[in-house]
N, C-alpha and C positions, 0 to 999 in steps of 0.2 A: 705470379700472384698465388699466394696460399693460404687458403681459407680453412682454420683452424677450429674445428667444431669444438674440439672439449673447452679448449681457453678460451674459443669464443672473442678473437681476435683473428683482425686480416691483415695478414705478413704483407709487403713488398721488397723488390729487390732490384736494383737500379732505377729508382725512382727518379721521374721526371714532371714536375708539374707545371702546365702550361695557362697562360693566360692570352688569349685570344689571338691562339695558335705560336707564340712568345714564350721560350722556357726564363723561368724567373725562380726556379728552386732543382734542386738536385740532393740527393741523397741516396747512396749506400744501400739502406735499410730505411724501411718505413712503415710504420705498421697502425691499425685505428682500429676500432671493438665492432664487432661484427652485428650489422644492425638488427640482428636477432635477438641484440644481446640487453639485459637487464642493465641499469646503469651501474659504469664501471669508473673507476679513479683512473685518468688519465690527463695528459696536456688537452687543456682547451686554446680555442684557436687565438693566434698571438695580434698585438695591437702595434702597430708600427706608426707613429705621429715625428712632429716636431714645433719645435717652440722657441721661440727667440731667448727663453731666458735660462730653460732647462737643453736645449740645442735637439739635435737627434735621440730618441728614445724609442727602445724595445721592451714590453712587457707582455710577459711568458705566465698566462696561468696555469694555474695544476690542480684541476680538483681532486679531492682525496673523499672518497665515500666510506665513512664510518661506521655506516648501520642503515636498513632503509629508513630511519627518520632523522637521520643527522648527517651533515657532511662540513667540507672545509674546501675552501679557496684559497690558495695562497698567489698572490700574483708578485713577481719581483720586474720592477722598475730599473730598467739599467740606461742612463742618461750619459750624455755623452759631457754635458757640463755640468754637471751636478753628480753626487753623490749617489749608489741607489737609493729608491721607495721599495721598500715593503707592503704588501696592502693584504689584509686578512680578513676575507668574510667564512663567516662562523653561520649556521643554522641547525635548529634541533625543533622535532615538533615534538609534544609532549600528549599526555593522551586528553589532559585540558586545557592546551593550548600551546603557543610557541612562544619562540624565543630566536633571536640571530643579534649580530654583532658584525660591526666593521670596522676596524682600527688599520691604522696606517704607523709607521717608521722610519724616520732617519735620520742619520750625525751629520749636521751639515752647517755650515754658513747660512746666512741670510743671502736672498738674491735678489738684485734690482730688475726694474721692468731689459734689461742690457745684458743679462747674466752674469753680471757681476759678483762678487765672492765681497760680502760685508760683514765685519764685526766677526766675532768668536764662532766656533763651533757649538752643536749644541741640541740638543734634543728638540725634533719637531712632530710632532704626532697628534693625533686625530681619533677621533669615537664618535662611530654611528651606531644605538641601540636601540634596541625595542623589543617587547614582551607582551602578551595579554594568554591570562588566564581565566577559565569559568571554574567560579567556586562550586554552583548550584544553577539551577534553572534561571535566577533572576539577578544572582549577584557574579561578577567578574572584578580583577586588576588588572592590573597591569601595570607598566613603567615605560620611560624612555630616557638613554644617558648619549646626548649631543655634547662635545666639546674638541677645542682646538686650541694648538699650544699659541696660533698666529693666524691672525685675519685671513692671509692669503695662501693656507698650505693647501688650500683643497686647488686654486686657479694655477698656484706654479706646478702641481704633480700631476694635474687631470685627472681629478677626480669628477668621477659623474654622479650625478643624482645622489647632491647633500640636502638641497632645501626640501626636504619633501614630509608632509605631515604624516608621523610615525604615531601619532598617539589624538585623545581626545580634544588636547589642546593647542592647537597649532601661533606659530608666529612666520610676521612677513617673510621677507626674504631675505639673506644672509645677515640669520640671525639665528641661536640656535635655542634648545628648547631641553631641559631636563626635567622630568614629572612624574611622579607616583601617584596611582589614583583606582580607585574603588568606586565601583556605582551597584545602584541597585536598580531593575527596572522591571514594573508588571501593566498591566492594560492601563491602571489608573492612576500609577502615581510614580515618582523619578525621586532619587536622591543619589548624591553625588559628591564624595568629598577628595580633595588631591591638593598637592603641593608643587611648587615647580619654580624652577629658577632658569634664566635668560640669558645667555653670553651675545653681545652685538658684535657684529664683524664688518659696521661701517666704517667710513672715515671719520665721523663724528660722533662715534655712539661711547658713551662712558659709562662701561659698569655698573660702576656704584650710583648710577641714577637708576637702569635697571632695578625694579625692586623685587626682593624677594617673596616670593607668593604660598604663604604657610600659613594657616590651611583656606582653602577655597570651598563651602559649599554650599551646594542648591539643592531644593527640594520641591517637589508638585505633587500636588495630588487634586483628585477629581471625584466627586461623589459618585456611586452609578448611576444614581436617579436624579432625574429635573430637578430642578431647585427654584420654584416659582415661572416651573411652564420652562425656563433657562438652565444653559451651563453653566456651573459653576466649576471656578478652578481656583485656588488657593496656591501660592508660592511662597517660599523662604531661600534667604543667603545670607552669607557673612563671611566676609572676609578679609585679612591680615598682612597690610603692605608692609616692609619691614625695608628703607633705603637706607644705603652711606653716603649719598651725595645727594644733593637738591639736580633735579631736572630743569631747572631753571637757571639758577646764580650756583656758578659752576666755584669750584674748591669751598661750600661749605654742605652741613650736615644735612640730609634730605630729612623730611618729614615722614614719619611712620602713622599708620591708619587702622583700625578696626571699624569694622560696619556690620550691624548687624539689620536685614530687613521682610518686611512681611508685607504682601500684597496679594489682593483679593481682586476676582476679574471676574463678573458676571456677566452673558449675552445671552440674547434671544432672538430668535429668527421665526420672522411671520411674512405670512403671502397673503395680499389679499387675493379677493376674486377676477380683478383687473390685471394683476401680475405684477401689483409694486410689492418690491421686499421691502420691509418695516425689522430691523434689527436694534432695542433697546441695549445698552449698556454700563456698566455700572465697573468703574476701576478706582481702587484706596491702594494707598501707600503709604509705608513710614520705614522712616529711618534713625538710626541713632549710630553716631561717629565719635568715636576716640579718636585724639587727635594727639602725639608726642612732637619734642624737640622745634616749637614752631619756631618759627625767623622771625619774633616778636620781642617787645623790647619788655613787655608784659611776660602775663603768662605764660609759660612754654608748653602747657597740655588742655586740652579743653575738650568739653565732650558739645554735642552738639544734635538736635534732634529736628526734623522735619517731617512734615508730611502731604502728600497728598492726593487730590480729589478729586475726577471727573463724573459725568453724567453725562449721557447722552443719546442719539439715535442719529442710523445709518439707513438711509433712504436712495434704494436702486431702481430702476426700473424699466426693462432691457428690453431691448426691441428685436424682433429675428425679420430678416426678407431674404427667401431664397432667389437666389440669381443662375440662374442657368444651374452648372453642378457647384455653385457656392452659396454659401452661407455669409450675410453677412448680419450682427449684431452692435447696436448700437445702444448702448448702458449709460444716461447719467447717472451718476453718483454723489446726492450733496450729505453732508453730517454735522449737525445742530451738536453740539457739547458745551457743556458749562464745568468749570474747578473753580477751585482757587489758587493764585497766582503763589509760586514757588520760586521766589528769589535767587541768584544761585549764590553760595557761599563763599567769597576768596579764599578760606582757609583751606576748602576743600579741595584734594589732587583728583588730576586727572588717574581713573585706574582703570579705567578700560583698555584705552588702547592709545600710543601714538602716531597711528595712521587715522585718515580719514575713510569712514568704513562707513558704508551708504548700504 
């Protein structure tokens, strides 16, 4: 063993590595950076799997250090029924913020859950991005560019950690997510505007239902002072669906959306001397909708306006008895509210979300 102070690397020479007293590698020459050492570009340590449809696979990373704020991972996939993967993580930090990348490569057939070789050769490849930068004290972007050439390239190469929320706007799961977006934010008020488009990677999910989300935004703000003894908060959004397919009655033209809305939230919070909490509230809303391309035998755009109105009060009143070293609290909660009744519209798309989100 020879410990190389200037290169700062540890040589070996008929190397033997053992696993629970079991030789399992041999080498020649063997050599790893001396852990004195600053970070250096070398092999990182290798992935050995297998898989019924890709068979036996070795993948060999290599990090390549570029600078101390930037480096490169290159890992190569070599598959015993399959073609190799390529896979390239990319990172740089910037001095207002960062930036990395992860794309994948390969010329290959299609392969069945059996590893079977189907249909033509062909370019299959993959994008995992993301970026945020601070402009100023209170404003930032940022971005994120998800996509894949095919539902299942991340499950046949093993790839790990794709679903994962890279930006402010996240989707379920294998489903991917592309957005650019800018916020502003200080003690009393939020604004927020961004774009973003959707690729589904179900077995049922179709595209052009997907719709594309140009521009998205929201705004709060809050006075610093009481507003009738209460807080007040004030909100605004509006935003621009733009589909090619209906989410509903599949091969025709989806309905596109503009919304623009404004909503007023006032609360109050009182104690009496007994300890009930008496919380007054006061919530408005409106809205107005653009409506293109309806599935009507009528008009095909319509605009469309609602509103509405609550009032109310929030009455708690919580009970404490210590029990040995615990506490126990016991709070009813009843809330008296009056609006008026908000029909809902059939014309109007669902644009939140299509999951059930509780």
């Amino acid at each position: 063993v020879v410990r190389d102070r200037r290169r700062q690397i540890v040589y070996y020479r008929d190397t033997v590595i053992q696993v629970l007293g079991v030789p399992v590698f041999y080498a020649p020459v063997f050599w790893h950076p001396d852990p004195e050492a600053p970070r250096q570009s070398g092999l990182l340590a290798p992935i050995v799997s297998a898989s019924r449809i890709r068979g036996v696979s070795y993948e060999q990373p290599y990090l390549h250090v570029i600078n101390p704020s930037q480096d490169v991972i290159v890992r190569l996939q070599l598959n015993s029924n399959a073609a190799p993967f390529v896979k390239l993580d990319a990172r740089r930090r910037f001095y207002s913020g960062y930036a990395e990348a992860r794309v994948g490569y390969t010329y290959e057939r299609d392969l069945d859950n059996n590893g079977n070789r189907i249909g033509e050769r062909t370019n299959r490849t993959y994008i995992l991005s993301r970026g945020q930068f601070a402009i100023d004290d209170h404003w930032r972007w940022g971005f994120t560019a998800e996509r894949a050439s095919e539902p299942l390239v991340f499950d046949k190469y093993d790839v790990a950690n794709v679903f994962a929320e890279r930006g402010p706007y996240a989707v379920d799961d294998r489903r991917l997510i592309s957005q650019v977006y800018a916020s502003r934010q200080d003690e009393r008020s939020y604004l927020s505007a961004a774009a973003m488009s959707v690729q589904g990677l179900r077995v049922n999910d179709r595209n052009g239902a997907l719709p594309l989300i140009a521009p998205l935004i929201e705004a709060r703000w809050e006075p610093g002072a009481p507003v009738v003894g209460g807080r007040l908060r004030l909100r605004g959004s509006a935003v621009v669906l733009t589909r090619d397919e209906s989410p509903t009655v599949p091969d025709t033209p989806g309905v596109d959306s503009a919304r623009a809305s404004v909503e007023i939230d006032w609360r109050r919070a009182m104690t009496t001397g007994a300890g009930l909490r008496v919380e007054p509230f006061v919530l408005g809303r409106g809205d107005i909708y653009g409506l293109r391309d309806l599935p009507t035998t009528g008009a095909r755009s319509s605009t469309i306006t609602r509103g509405f109105g609550v009032a109310g009060v929030d009455l708690t009143w919580p009970f404490f008895r210590q029990t040995g070293g615990a506490t126990v609290i016991l709070e009813p909660v009843v809330q008296l509210a009056f609006g008026n009744r908000a029909d809902p519209d059939p014309r109007l798309q669902n644009e939140d979300s299509r999951i059930f989100e509780f």
